[in-house]
C-alpha positions in Angstrom: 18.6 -36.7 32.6 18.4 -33.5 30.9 20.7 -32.1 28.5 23.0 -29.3 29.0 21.2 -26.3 27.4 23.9 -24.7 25.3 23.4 -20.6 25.1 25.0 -19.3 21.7 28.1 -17.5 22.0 27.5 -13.8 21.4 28.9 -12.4 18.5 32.3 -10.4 18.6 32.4 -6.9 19.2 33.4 -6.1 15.1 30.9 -8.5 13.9 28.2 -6.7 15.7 29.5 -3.2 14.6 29.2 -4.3 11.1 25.7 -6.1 11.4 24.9 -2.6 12.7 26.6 -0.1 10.0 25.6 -2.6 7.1 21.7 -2.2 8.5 21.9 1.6 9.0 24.5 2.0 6.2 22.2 4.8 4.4 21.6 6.9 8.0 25.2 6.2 9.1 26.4 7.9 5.6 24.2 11.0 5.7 25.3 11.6 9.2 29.0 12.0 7.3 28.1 13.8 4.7 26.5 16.4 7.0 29.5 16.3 8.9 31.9 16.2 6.1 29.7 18.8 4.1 29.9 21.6 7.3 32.9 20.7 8.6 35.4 20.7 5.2 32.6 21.8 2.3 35.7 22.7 -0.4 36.3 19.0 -1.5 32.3 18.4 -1.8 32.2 22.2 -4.0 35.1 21.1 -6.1 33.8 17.7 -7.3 30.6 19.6 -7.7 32.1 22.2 -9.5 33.1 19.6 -12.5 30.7 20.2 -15.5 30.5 19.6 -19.0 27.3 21.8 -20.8 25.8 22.8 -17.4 25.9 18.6 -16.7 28.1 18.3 -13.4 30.0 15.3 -14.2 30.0 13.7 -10.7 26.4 14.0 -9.7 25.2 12.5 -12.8 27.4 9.5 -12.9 26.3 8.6 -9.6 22.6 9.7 -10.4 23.0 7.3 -13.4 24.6 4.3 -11.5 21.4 4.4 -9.1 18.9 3.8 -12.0 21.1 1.2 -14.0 21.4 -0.9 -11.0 17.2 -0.3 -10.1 16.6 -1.6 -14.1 19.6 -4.2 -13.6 18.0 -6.0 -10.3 14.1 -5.8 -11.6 12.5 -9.0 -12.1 10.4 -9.4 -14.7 8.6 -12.7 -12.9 7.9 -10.1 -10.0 6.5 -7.2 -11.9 3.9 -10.1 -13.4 2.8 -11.3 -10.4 2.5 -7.9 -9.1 -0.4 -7.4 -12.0 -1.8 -10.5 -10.8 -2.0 -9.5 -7.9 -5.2 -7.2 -7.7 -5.5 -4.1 -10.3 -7.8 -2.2 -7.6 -4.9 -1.9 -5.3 -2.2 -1.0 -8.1 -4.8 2.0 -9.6 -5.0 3.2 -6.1 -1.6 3.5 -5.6 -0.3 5.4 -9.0 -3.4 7.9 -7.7 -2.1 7.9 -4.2 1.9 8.2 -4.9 1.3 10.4 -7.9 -2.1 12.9 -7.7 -2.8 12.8 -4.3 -0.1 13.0 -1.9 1.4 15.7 -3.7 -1.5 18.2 -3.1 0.1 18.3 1.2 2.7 20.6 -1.5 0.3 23.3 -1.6 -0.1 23.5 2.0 3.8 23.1 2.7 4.8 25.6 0.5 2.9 28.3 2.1 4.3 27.4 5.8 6.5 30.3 6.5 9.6 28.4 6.6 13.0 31.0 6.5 15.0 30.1 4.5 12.5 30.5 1.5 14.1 26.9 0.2 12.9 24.6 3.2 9.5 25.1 1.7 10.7 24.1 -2.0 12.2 21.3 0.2 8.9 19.9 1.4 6.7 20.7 -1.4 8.9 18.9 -3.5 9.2 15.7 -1.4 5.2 15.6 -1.4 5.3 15.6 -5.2 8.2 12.9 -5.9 7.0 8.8 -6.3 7.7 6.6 -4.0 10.7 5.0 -2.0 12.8 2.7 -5.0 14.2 0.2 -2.3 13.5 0.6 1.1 9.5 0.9 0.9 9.6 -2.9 -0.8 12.1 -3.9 1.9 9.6 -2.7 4.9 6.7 -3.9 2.9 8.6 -7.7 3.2 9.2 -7.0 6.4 5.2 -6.2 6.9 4.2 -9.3 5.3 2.4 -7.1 2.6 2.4 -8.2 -1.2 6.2 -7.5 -2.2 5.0 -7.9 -5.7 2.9 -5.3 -5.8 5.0 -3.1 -3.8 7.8 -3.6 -6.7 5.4 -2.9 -9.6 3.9 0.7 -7.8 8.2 1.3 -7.0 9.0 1.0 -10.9 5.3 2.2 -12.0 5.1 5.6 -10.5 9.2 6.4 -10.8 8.8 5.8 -14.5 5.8 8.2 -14.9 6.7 10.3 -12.5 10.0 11.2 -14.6 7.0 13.2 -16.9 4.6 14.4 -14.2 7.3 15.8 -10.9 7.9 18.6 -13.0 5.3 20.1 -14.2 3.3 19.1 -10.6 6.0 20.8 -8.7 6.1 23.6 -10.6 2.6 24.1 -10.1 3.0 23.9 -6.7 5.7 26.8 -6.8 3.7 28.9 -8.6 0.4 28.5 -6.2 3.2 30.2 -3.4 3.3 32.9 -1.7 3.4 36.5 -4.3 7.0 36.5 -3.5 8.0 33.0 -4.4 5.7 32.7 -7.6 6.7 36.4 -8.9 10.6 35.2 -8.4 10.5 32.2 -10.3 8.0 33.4 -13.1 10.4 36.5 -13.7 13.1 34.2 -14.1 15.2 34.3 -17.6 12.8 31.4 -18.1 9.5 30.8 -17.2 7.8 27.8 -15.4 7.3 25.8 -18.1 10.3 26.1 -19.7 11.7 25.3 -16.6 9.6 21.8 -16.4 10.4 21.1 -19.8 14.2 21.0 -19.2 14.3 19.3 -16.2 12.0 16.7 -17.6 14.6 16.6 -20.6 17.3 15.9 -17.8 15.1 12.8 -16.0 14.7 11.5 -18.8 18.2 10.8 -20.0 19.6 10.4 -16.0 16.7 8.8 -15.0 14.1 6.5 -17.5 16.8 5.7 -19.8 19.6 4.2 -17.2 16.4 2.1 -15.7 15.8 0.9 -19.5 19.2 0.1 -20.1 19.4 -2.3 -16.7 16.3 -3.8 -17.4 17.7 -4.5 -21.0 21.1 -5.6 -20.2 19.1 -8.1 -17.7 17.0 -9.7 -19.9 19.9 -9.9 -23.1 23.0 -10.7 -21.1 22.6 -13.6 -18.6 25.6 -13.2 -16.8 24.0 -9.5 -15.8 21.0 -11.3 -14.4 23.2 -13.7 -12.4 25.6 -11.6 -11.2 22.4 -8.9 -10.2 20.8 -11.9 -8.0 23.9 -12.8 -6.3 25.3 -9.2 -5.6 22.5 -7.8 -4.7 23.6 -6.7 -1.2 26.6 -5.2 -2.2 24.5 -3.2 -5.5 22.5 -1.9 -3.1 25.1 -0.3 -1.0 26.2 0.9 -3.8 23.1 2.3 -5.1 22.9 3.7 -1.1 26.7 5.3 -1.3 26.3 6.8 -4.9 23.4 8.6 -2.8 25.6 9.9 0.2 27.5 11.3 -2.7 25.1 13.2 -4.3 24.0 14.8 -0.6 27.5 15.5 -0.1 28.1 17.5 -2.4 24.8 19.5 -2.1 25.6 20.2 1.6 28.6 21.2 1.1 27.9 23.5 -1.7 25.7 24.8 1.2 27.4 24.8 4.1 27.5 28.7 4.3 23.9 28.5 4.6 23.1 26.0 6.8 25.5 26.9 9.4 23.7 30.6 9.5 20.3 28.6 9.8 18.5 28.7 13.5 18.6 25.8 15.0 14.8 25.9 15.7 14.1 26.5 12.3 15.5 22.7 11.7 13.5 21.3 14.5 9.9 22.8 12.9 10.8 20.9 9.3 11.6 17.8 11.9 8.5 18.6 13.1 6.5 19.0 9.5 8.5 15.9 8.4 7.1 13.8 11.5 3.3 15.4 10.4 3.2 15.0 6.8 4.4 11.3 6.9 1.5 10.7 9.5 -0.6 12.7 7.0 0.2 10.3 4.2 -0.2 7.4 6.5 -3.6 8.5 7.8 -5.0 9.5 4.1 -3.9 5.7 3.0 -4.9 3.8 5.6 -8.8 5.2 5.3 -9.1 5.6 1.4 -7.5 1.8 1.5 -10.4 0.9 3.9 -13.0 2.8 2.0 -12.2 0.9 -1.1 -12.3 -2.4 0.6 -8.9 -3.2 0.0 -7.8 -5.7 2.8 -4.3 -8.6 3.4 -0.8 -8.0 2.5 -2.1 -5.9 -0.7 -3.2 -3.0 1.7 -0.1 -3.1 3.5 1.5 -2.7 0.5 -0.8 0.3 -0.9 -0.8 2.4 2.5 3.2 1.9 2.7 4.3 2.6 -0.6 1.5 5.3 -0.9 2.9 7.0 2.1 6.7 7.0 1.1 8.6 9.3 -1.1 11.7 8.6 -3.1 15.0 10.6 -2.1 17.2 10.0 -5.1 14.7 11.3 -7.3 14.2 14.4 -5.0 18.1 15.0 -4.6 17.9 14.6 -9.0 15.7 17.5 -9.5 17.2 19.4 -7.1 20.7 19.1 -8.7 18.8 20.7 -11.6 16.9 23.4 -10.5 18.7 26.5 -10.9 20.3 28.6 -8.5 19.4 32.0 -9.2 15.8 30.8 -9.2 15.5 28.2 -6.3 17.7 29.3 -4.5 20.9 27.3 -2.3 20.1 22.9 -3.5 21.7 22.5 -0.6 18.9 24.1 1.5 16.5 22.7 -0.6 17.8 18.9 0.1 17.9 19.5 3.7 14.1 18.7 4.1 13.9 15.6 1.8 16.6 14.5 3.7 15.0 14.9 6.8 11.7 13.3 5.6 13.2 10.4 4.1 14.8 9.3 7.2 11.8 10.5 9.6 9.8 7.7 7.2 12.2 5.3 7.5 12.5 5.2 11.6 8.8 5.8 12.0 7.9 2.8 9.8 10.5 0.4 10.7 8.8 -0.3 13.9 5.4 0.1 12.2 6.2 -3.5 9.7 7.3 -5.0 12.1 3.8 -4.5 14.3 1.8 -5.3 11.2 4.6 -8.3 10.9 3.0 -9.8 14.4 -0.5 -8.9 12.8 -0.6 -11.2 9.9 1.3 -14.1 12.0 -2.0 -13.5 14.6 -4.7 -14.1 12.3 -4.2 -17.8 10.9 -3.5 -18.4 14.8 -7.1 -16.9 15.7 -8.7 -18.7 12.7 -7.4 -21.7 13.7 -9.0 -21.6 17.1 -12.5 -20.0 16.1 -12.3 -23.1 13.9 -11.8 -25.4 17.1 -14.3 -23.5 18.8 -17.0 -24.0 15.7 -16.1 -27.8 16.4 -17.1 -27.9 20.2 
């Protein structure tokens, strides 16, 4: 006699609503701060408006707390084996993520894009490193080398603290005469400009990551407390995010309420291209250079993400009467960072079934080679 087959109950109605918000917690927040930002912008321009020395006091906390928690969660077991792991692949990934995705900028910022600051949007999303959390995540998810995709996540964000600036910049200035005559007849020119905002990286950026990674490695209770909350620092990492894009829309909400609708659907559009782009670029260079396994999967994805916090960092700092609205300016990384995240979601999850296929198929060549 057989026995009764028992189906699971399904899970409640709440349960499954939270599964759902706590797995799109990051797309699920920027949807409110948009709607927040448009709908009642004043509360988003007043904690924005709170400065001390030209430092806006908010932004920076929450700019700070991101990069503690990044430093406070690294491993350093994980960024050994990442070494270990194959120095071809790492090499090609600091080129990738830091010299040669960033040349798409030049092409971007000559698309004529109105408002001028949708172009600084894209260019500057080409020339920021890569994802800090949710590139690793979808490279687990791939069944690529996690390892390696940690040590390219704290590699290229460190150096790019002292390259972003002076690449984008570059970038600027190769515009269009108008663009490139506004910002060099600014109070300060470009270099000047790069200079300060590397200053500002540095102390909001490379520091708060040194001080996690230090308070990890003196203070044991850190470590433990980092690997059992890890969940709950990273939706804290993701809200202290939604913070920082609140306020930018909201000191924007003039703007982006005059902007043409179709104008948002062509930098959907040029999101959707350059992350194909990146992904196409990646995938051949990665085949070209014999690169092959979970350490490809990890090159071409990390190689073909870009990092919004560190986007949303310089753009609290670029100034206004140069760049223009950072609220107009954000709109476009926001819009890549998500259009990434959707479009390679489904994409790890493909190459997941990939890698479970192939000690399947050895296994029967090998009982074929027996026959």
């Amino acid at each position: 006699m057989l026995a009764d087959v028992v189906k699971p109950e399904p899970k409640p109605m709440h349960a499954r609503a939270r599964a759902f918000l706590l797995d799109n917690f990051l797309v699920c927040g920027f949807c409110l701060a948009l709607l927040f930002g448009l709908s009642v912008p004043a509360a988003g321009k007043a904690l924005a408006k709170v400065s001390v020395s030209g430092w806006s006091v908010i932004q920076t906390v929450c700019v700070v707390i991101i990069f503690v928690i990044s430093g406070a969660t690294l491993k350093t077991e994980e960024i050994t084996q990442a070494l270990k792991a194959g120095r071809g692949a790492l090499g090609y990934g600091w080129v990738a993520i830091l010299g040669l995705t960033p040349l798409l900028g030049f092409i971007l910022v000559r698309v004529p894009y109105k408002p001028i600051e949708f172009r600084y949007g894209l260019a500057l999303f080409c020339c920021v490193p890569t994802t800090l959390t949710s590139g690793v995540t979808l490279v687990r998810n791939a069944k690529g080398n996690v390892a390696l995709a940690l040590m390219l996540t704290v590699s290229t964000n460190l150096i790019g603290v002292f390259t972003v600036p002076f690449y984008f910049n570059a970038v600027v200035a190769s515009g269009p005469r108008e663009m490139a005559s506004a910002v060099n007849g600014a109070a300060n020119d470009m270099s000047t400009q790069a200079v300060k905002l590397l200053v500002k990286l540095l102390f909001t950026i490379l520091l708060p990551i040194v001080l996690g990674k230090v308070a990890r490695e003196m203070i044991p209770a850190v470590a433990a407390f980092a690997n059992a909350r890890k969940a709950e620092l990273t939706l804290t990492n993701n809200s202290c995010l939604i913070i920082v894009v609140w306020m930018s829309i909201s000191k924007s909400a003039k703007e982006l309420i005059d902007t043409n609708v179709g104008t948002i659907f062509a930098v959907l559009f040029a999101a959707v291209l350059v992350h194909v782009v990146f992904l196409a670029i990646n995938y051949a260079a990665t085949h070209a250079l014999g690169l092959s396994g979970p350490e490809r999967v990890a090159c071409v994805m990390m190689s073909s993400q870009k990092t919004l916090p560190v986007a949303m960092t310089i753009i609290s700092y670029l100034p206004e009467d140069v760049f223009g609205s950072g609220g107009l300016i954000a709109i476009p990384c926001i819009v890549c960072h998500i259009t990434q995240l959707f479009m390679d979601a489904p994409l790890a999850t493909r190459l997941a079934k990939r890698s479970d296929a192939l000690p399947a198929a050895a296994a029967n060549a090998d009982d074929r080679s027996e026959v």
